[in-house]
Backbone of each chain as ProteinMPNN parsed JSONL, in Angstrom:
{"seq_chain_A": "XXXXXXXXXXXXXXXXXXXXXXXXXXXXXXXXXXXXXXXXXXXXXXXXXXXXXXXXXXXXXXXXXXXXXXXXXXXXXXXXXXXXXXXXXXXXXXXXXXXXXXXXXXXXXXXXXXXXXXXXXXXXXXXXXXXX", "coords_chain_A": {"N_chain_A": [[0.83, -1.196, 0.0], [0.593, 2.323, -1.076], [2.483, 4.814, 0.986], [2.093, 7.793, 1.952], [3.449, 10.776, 2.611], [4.38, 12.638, 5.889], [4.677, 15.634, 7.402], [5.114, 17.177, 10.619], [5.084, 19.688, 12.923], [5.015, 20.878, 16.08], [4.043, 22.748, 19.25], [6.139, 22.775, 22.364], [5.776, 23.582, 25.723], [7.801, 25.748, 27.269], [7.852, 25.764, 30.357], [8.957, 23.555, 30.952], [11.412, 20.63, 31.83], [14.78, 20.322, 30.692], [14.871, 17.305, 30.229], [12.486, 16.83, 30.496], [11.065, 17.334, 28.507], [12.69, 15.829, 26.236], [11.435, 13.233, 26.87], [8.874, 13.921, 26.424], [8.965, 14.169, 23.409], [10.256, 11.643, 23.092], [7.622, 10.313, 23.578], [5.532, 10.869, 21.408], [6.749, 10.273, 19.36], [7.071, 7.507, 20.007], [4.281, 6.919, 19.763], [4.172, 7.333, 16.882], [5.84, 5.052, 16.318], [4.826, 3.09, 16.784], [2.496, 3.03, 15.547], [3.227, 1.851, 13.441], [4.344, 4.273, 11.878], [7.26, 4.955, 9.717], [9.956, 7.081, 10.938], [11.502, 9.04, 9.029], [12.563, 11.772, 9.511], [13.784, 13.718, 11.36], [13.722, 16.825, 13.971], [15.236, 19.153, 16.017], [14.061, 21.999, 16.976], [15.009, 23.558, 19.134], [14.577, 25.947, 21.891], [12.4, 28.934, 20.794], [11.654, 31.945, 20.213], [8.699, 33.275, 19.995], [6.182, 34.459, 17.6], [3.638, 35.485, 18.372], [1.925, 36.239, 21.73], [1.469, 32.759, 22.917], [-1.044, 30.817, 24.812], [0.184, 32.637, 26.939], [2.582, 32.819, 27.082], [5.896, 33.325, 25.755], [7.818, 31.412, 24.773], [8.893, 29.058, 23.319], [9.076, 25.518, 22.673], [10.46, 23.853, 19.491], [9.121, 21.008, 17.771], [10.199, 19.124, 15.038], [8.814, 16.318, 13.01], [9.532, 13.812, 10.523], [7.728, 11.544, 8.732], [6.572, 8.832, 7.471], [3.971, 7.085, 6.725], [0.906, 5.83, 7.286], [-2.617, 7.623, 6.411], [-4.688, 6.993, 8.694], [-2.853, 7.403, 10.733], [-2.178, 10.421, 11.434], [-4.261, 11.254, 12.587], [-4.843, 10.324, 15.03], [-2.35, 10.8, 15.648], [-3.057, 13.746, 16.175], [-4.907, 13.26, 17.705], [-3.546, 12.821, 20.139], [-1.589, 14.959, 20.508], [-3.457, 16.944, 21.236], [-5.036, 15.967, 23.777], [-2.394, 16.205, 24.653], [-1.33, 18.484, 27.209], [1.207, 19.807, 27.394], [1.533, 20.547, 24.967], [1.533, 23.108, 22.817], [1.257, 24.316, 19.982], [0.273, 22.253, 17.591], [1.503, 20.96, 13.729], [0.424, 19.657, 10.862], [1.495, 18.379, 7.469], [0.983, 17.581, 4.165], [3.387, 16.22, 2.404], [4.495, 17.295, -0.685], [5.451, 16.171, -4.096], [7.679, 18.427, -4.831], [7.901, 19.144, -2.193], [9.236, 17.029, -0.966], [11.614, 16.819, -2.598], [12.599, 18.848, -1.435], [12.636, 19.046, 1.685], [14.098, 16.817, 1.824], [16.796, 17.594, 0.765], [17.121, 19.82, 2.606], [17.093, 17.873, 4.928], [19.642, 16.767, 4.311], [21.155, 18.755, 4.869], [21.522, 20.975, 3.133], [19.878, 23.143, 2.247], [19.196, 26.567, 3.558], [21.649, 27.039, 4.679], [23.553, 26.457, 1.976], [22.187, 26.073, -0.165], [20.018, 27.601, -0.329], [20.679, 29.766, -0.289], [22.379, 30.42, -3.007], [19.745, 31.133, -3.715], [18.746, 33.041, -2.531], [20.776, 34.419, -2.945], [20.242, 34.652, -5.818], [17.856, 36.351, -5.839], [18.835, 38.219, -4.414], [20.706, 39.551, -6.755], [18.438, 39.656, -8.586], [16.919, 41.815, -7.008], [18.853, 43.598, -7.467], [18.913, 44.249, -10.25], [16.417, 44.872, -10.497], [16.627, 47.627, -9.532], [18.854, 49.005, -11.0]], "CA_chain_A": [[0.0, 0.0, 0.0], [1.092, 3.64, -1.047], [1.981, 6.002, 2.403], [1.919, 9.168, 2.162], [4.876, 11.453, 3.808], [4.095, 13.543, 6.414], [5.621, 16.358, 8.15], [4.534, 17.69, 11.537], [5.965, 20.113, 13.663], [4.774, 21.031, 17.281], [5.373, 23.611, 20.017], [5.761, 22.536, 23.553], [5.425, 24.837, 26.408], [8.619, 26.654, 27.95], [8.224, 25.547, 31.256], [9.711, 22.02, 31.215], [12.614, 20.696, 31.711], [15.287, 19.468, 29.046], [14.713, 15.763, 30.315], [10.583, 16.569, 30.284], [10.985, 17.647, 26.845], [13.108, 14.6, 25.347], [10.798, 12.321, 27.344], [7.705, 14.619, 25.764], [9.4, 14.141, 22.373], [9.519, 10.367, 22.513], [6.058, 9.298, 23.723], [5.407, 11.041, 20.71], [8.089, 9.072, 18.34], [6.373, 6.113, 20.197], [2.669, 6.953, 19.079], [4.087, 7.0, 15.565], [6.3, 3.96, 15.39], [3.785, 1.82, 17.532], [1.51, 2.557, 15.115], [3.835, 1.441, 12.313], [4.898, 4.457, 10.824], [8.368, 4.963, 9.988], [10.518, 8.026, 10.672], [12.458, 9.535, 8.165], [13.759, 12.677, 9.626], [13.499, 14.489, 12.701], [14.628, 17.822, 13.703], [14.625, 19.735, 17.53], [14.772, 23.707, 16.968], [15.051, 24.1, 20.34], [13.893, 27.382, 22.508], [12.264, 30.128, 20.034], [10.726, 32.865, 20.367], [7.21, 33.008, 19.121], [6.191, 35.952, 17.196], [2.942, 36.104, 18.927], [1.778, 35.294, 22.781], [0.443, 31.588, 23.008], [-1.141, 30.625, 26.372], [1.232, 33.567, 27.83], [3.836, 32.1, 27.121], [6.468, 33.928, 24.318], [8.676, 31.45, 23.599], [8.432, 27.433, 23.025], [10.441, 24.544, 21.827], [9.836, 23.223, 18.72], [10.208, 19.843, 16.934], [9.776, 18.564, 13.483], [8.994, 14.936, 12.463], [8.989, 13.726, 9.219], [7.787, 9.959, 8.44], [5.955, 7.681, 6.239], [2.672, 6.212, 7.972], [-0.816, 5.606, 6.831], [-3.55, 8.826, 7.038], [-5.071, 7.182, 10.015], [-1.785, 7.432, 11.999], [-2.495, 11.843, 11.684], [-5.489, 11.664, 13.016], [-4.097, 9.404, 16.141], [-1.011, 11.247, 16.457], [-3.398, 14.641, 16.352], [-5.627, 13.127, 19.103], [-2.676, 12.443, 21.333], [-1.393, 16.369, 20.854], [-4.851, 17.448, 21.996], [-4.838, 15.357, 24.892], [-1.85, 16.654, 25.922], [-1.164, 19.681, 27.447], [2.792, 20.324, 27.143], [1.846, 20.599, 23.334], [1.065, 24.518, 22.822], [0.342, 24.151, 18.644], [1.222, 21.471, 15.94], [0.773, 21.398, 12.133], [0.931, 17.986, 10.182], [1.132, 18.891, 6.5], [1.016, 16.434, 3.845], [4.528, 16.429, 1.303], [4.312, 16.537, -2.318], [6.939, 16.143, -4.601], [8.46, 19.255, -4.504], [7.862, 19.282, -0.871], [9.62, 15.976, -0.49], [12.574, 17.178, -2.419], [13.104, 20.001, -0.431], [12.962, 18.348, 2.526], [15.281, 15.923, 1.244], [17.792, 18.581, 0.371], [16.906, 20.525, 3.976], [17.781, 16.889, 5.896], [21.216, 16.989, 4.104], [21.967, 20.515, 5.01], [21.569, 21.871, 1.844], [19.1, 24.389, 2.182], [19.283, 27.135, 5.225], [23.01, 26.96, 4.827], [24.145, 26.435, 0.746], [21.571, 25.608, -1.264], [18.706, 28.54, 0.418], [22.255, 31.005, -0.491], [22.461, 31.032, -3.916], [18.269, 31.013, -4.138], [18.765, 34.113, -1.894], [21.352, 35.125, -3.831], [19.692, 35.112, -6.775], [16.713, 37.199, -5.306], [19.597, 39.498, -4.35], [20.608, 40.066, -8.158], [16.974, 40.134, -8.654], [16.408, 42.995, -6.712], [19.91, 44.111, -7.781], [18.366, 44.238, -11.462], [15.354, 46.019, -10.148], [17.395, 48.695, -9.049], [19.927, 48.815, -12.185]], "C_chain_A": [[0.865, 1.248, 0.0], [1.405, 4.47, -0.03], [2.693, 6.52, 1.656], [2.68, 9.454, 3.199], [4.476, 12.365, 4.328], [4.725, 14.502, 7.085], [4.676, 17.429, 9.342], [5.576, 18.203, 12.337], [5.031, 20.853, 14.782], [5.645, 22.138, 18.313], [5.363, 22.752, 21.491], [6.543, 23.329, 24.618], [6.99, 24.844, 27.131], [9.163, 26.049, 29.231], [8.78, 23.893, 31.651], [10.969, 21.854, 31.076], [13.653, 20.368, 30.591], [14.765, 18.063, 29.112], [12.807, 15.701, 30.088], [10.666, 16.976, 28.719], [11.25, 16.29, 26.068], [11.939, 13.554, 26.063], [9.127, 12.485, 26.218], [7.821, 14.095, 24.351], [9.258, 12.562, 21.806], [8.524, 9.907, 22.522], [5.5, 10.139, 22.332], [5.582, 10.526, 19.585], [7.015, 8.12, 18.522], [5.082, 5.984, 19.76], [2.993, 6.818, 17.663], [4.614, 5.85, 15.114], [5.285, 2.808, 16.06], [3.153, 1.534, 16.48], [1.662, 2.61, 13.84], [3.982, 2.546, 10.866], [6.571, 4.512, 11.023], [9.273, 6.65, 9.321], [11.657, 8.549, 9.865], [12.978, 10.706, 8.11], [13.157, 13.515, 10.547], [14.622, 15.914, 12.936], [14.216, 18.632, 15.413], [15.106, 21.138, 17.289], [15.059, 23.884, 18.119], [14.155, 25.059, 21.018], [13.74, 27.942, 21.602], [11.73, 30.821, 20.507], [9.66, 32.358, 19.237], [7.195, 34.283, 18.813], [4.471, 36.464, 18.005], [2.736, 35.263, 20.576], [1.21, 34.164, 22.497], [0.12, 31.03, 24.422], [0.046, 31.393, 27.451], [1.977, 33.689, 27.997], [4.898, 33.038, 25.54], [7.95, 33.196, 24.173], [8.03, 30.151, 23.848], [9.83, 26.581, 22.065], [9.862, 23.845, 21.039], [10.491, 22.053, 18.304], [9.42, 19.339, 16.123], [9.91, 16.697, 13.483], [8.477, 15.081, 11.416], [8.697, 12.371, 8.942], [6.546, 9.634, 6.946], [4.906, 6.965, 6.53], [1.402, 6.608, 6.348], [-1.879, 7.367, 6.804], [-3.904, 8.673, 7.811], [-4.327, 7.868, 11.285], [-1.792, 9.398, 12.235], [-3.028, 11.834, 12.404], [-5.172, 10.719, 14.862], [-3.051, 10.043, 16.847], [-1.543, 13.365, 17.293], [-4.141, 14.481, 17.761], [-4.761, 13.584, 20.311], [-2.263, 13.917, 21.688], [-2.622, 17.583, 21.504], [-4.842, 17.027, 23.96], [-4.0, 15.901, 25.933], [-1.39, 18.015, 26.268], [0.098, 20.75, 27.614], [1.989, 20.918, 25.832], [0.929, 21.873, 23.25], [0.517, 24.509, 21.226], [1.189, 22.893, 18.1], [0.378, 22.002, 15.066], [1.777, 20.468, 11.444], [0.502, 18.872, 8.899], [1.479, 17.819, 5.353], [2.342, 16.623, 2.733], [4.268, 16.182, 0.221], [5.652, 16.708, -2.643], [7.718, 16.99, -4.454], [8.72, 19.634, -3.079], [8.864, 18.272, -0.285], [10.908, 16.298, -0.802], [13.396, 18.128, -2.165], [13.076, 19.402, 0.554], [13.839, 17.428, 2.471], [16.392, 16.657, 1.43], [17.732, 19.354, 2.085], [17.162, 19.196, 4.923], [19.202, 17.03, 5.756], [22.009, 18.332, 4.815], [21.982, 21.493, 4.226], [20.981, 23.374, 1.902], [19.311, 24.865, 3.829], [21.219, 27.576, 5.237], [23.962, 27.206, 3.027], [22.882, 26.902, -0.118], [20.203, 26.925, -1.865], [19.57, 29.77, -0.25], [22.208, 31.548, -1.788], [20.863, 31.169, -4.53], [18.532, 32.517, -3.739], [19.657, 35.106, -2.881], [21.035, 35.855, -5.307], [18.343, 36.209, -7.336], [17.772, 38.167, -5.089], [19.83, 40.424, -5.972], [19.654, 40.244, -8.522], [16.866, 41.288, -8.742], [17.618, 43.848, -7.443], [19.078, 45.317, -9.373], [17.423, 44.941, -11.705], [16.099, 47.165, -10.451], [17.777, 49.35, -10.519], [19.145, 49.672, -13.271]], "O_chain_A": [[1.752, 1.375, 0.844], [0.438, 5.22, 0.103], [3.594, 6.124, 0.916], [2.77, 8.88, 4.284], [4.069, 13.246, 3.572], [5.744, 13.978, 7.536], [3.8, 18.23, 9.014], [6.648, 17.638, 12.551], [4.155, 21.533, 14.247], [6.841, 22.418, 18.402], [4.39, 22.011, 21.629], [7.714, 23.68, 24.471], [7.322, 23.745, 27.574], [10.354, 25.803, 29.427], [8.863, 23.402, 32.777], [11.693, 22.599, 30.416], [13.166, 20.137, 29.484], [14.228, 17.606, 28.103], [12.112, 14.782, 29.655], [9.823, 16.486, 27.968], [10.385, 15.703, 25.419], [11.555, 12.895, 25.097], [8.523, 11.632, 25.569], [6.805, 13.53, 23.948], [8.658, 12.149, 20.813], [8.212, 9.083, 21.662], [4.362, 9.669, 22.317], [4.655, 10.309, 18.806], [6.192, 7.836, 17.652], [4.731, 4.876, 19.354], [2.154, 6.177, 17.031], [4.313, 5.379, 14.017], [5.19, 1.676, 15.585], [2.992, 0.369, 16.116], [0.855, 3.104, 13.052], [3.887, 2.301, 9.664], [7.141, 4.23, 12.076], [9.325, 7.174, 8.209], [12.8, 8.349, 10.275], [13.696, 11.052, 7.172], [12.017, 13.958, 10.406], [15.734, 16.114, 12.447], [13.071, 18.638, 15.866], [16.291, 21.461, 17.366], [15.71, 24.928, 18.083], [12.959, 25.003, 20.734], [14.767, 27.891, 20.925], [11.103, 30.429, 21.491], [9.653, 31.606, 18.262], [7.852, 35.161, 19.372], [4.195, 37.654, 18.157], [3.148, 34.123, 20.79], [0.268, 34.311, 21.719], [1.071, 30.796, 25.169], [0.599, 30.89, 28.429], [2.47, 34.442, 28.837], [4.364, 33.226, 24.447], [8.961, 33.75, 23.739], [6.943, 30.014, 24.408], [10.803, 26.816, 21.349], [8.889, 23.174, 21.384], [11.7, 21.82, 18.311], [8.223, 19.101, 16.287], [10.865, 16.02, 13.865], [7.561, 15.819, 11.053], [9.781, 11.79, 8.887], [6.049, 10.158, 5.949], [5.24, 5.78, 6.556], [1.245, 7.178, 5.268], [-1.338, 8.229, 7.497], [-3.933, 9.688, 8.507], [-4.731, 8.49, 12.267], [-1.353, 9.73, 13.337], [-2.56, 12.445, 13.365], [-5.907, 11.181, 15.735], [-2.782, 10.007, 18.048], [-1.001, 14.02, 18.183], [-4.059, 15.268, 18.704], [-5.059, 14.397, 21.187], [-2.438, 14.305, 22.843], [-2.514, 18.689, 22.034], [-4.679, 17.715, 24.967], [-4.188, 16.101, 27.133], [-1.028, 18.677, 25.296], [0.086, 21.958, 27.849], [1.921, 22.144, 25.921], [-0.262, 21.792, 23.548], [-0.695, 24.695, 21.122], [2.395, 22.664, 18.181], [-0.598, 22.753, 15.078], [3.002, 20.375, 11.366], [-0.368, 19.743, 8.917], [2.407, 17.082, 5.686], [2.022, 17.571, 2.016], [3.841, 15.078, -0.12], [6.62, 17.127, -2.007], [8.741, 16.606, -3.886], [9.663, 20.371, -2.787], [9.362, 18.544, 0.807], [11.699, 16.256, 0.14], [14.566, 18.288, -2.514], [14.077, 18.71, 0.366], [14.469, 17.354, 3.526], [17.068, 16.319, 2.402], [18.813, 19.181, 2.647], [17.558, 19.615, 6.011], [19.949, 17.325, 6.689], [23.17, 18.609, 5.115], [22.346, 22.646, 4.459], [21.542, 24.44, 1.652], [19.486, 24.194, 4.846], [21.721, 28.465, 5.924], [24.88, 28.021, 2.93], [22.746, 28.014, -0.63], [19.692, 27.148, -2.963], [18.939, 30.719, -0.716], [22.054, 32.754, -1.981], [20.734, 31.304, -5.747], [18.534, 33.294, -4.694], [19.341, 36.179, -3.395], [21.337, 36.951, -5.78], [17.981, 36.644, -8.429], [17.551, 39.188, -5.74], [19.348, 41.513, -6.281], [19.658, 41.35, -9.063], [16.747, 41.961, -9.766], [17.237, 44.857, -8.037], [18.843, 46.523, -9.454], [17.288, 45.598, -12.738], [16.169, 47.618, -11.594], [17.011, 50.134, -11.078], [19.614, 49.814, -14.4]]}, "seq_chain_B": "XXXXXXXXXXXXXXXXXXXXXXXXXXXXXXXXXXXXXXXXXXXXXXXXXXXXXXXXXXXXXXXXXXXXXXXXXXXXXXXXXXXX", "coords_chain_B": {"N_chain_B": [[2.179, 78.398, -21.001], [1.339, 75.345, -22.124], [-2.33, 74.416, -23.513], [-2.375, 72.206, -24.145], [-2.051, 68.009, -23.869], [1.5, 67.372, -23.481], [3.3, 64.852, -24.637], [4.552, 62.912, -21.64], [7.731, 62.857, -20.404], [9.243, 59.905, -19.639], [11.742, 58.617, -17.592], [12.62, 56.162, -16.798], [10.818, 53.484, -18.139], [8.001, 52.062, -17.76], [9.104, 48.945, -15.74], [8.964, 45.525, -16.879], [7.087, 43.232, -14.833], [7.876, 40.044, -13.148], [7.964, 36.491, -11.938], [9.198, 35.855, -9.381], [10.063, 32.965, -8.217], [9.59, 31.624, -10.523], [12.134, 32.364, -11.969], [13.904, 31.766, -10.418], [13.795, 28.979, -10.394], [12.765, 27.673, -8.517], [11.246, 25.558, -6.179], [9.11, 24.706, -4.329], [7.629, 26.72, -1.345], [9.09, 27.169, 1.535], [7.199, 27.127, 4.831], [8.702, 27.101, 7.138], [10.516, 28.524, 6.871], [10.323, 31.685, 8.258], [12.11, 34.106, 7.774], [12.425, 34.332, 4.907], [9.767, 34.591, 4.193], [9.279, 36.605, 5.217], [9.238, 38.733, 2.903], [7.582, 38.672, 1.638], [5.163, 40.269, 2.887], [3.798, 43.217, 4.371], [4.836, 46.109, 6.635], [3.118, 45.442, 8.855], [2.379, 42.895, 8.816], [0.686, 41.47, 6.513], [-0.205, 39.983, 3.968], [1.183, 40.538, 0.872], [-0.088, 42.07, -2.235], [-0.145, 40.699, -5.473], [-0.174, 42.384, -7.31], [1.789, 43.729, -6.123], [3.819, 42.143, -5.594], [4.495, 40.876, -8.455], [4.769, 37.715, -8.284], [3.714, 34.767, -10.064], [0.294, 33.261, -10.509], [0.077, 30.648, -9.649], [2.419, 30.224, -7.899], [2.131, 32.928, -5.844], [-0.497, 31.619, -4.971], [0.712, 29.612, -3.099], [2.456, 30.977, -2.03], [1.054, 32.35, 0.046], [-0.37, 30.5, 1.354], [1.762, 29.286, 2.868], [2.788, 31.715, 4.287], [0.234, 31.251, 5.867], [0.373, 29.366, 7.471], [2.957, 29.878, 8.569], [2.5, 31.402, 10.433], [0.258, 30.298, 12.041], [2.202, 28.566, 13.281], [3.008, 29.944, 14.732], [5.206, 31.801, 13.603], [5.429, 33.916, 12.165], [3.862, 36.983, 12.749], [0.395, 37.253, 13.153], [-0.076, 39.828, 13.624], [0.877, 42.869, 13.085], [3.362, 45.256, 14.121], [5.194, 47.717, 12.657], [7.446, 45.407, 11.316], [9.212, 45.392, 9.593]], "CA_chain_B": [[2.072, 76.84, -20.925], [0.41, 74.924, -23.514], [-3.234, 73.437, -22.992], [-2.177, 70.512, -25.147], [-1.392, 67.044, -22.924], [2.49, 66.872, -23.717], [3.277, 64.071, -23.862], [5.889, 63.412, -20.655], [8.932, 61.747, -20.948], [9.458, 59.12, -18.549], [13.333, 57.929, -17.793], [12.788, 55.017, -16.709], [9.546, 53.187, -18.489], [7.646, 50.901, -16.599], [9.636, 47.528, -15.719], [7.957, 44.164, -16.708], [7.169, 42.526, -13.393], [8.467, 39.042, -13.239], [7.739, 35.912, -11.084], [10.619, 35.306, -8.793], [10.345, 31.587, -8.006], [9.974, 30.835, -11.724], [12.918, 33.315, -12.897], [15.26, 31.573, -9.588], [13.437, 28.328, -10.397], [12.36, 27.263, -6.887], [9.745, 24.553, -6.811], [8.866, 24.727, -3.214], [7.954, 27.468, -0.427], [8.638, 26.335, 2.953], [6.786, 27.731, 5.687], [9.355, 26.996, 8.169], [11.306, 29.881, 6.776], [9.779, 32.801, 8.119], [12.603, 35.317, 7.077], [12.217, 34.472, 3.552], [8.387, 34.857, 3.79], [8.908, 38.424, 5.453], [9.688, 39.719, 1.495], [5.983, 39.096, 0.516], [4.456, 40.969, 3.979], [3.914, 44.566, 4.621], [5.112, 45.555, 7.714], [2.296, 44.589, 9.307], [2.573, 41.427, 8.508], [-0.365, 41.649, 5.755], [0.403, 39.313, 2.557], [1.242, 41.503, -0.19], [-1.011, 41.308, -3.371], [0.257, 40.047, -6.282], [0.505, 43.101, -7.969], [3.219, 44.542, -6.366], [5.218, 41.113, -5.46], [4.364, 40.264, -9.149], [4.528, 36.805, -8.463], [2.485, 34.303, -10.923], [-0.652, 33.069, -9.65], [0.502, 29.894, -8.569], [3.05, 31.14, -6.323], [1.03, 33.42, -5.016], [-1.076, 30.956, -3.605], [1.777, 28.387, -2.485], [3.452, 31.625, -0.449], [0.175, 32.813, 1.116], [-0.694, 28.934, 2.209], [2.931, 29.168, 3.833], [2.611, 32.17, 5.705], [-0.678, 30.82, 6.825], [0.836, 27.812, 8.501], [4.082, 30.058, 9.576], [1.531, 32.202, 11.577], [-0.178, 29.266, 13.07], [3.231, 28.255, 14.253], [4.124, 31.716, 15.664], [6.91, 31.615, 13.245], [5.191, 34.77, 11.854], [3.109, 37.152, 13.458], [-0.917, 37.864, 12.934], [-0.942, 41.181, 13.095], [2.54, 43.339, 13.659], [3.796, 47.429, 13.916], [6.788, 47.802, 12.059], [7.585, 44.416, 11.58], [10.576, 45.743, 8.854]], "C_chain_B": [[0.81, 76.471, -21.433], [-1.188, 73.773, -22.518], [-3.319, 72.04, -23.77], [-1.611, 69.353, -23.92], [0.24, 66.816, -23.446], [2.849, 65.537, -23.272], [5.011, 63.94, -22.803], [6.912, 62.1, -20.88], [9.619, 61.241, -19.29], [10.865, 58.583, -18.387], [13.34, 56.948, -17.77], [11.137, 53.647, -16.762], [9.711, 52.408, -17.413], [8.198, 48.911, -16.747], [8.516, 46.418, -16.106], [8.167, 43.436, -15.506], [7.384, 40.904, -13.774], [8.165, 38.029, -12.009], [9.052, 35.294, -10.272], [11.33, 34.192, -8.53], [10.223, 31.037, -9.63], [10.904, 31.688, -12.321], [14.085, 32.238, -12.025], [14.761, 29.93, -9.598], [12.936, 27.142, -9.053], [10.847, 27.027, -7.135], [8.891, 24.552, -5.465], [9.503, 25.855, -2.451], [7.996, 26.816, 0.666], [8.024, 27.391, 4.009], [7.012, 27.876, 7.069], [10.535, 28.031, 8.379], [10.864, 31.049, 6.931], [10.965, 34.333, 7.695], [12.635, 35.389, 5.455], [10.768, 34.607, 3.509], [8.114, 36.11, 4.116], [9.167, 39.036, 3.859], [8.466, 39.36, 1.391], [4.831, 39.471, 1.979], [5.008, 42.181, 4.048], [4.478, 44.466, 6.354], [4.459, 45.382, 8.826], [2.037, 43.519, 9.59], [1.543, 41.077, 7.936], [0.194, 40.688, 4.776], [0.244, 40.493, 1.542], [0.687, 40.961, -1.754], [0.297, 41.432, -4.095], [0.689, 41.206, -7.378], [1.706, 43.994, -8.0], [4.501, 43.31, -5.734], [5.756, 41.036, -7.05], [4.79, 38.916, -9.391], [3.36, 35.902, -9.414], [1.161, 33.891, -9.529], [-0.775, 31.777, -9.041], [1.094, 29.666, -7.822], [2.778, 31.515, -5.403], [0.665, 32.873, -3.938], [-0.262, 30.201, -2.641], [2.457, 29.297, -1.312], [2.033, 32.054, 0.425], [-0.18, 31.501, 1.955], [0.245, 28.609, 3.129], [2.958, 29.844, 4.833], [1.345, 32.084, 6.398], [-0.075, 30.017, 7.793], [2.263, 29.132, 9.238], [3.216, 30.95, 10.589], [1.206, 31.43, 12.055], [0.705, 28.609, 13.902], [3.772, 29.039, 15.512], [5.551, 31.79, 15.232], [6.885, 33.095, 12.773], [3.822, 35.171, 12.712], [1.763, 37.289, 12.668], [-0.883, 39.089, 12.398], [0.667, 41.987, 14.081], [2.438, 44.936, 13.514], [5.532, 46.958, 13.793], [7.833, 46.374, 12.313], [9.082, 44.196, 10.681], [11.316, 47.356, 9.313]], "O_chain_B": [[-0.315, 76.955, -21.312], [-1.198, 72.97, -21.586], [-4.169, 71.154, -23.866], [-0.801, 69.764, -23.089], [0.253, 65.717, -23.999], [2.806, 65.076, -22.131], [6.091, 64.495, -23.007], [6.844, 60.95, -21.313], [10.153, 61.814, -18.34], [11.155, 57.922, -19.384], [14.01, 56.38, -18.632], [10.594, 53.123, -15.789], [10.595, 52.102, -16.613], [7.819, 48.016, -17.503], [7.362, 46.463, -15.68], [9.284, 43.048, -15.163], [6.95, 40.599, -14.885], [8.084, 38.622, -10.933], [9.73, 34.343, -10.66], [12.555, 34.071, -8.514], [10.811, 29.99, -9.9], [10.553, 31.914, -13.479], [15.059, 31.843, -12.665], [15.356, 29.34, -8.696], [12.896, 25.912, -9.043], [9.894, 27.57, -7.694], [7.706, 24.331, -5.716], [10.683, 26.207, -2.429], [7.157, 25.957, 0.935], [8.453, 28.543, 3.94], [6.298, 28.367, 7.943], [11.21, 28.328, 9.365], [10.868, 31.746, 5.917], [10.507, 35.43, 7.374], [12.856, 36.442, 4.858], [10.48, 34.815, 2.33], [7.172, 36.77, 3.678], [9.31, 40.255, 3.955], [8.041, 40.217, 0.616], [3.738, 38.905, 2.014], [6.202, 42.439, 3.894], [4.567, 43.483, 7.09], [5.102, 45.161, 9.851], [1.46, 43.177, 10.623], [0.996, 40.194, 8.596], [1.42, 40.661, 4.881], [-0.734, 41.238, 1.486], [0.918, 39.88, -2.296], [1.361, 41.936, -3.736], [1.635, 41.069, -8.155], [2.335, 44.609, -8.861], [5.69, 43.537, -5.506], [6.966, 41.086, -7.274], [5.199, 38.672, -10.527], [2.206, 36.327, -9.474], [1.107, 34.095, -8.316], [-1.528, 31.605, -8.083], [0.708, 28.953, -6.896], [2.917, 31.008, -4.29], [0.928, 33.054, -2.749], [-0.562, 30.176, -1.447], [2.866, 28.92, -0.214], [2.169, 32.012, 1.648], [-0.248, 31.556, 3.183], [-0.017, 27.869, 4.077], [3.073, 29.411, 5.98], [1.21, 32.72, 7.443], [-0.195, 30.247, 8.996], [2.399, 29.142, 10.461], [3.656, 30.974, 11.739], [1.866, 31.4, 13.094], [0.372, 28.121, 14.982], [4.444, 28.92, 16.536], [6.601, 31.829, 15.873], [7.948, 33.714, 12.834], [2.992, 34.401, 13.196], [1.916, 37.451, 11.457], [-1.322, 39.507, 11.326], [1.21, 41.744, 15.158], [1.597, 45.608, 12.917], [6.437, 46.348, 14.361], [8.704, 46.262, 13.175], [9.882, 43.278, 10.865], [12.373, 47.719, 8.796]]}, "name": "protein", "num_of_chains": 2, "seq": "XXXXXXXXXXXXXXXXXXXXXXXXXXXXXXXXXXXXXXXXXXXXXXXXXXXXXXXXXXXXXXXXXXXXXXXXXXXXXXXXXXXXXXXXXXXXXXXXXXXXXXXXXXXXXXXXXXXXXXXXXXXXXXXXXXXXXXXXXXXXXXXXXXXXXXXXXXXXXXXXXXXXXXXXXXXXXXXXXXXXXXXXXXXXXXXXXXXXXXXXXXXXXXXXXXXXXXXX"}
């Protein structure tokens, strides 16, 4: 059967510790590989700021999963972020191709660092060209 | 001074506007990048129409669907003062 790649990323609230976080982080993992999907790329921003208040709170730690599961396993993994109350927002979004190989390219390092550079760059000459 | 419309002489005619992701060929916006999505927000943090990004119209939609979701993250704000 075909799955579908998903990518979800979550905030969870400020006041926890590092060890309540990674703990937070796997029973999470564990709701997705229990329920046989399989992860293909994970990512922990850490502390951010938020650009607006959320429950009073202005900053949060975020973390990205990316896997390979069924559509039920969303709707399962969405319950569970409801449920719980560390989890300030997520947002599961579904990958298409071009989505997939950007993310692809953004696991490597590519983008954000090289790849994001000469895109940027080329928006620089862009505007350059404007100008000109 | 003449009641005739002269006509006026412009230096620099009007540019053809151009779509940026199909000129820098970029197939995907992400919405995890909110400093690259601040170039198509006022500084408000308003989405900027289409006529003065001149992005095509499937762009367009692909960056406004992004900074929807980067707002729902709080990666971008709602509603901002002098946000540039």
């Amino acid at each position: 059967m075909f799955q579908n790649q998903y990518e979800t990323v979550f905030i969870l609230t400020p006041v926890l510790s590092d060890t309540q976080i990674k703990e937070a982080v796997e029973k999470f993992k564990k709701t997705l590989t229990d329920n046989g999907a399989e992860l293909v790329h994970e990512e922990h921003w850490g502390l951010r700021k938020l650009a607006y208040t959320i429950q009073h709170k202005n900053t949060g730690y975020y973390q990205l999963f990316q896997y390979k599961a069924d559509a039920k396993i969303v709707a399962t993994l969405e319950t569970d972020f409801k449920r719980d109350e560390r989890v300030m927002r997520y947002l599961t979004t579904k990958l298409d191709k071009y989505a997939l190989d950007y993310s692809d390219r953004r696991s490597k390092g590519l983008i954000g660092k090289k790849s994001s550079e000469p895109a940027k760059a080329d928006k620089a000459e862009a505007t350059t060209e404007e100008n000109a | 001074m003449s009641l005739v419309n002269d006509p006026v002489d412009r230096k620099d005619t009007a540019r053809k506007k151009y779509c940026r992701f199909k000129k820098a060929g970029i197939k995907f916006v992400d919405y995890k990048d909110p400093n690259f999505l601040l170039k198509f927000v006022n500084e408000q943090g308003k989405i900027l129409p289409r006529r003065l990004t001149g992005n095509s119209l499937k762009f367009q939609r692909k960056v406004s669907v992004a900074i929807k979701r980067a707002r729902h993250l709080a990666l971008l704000p709602f509603v901002a003062d002098g946000l540039k």
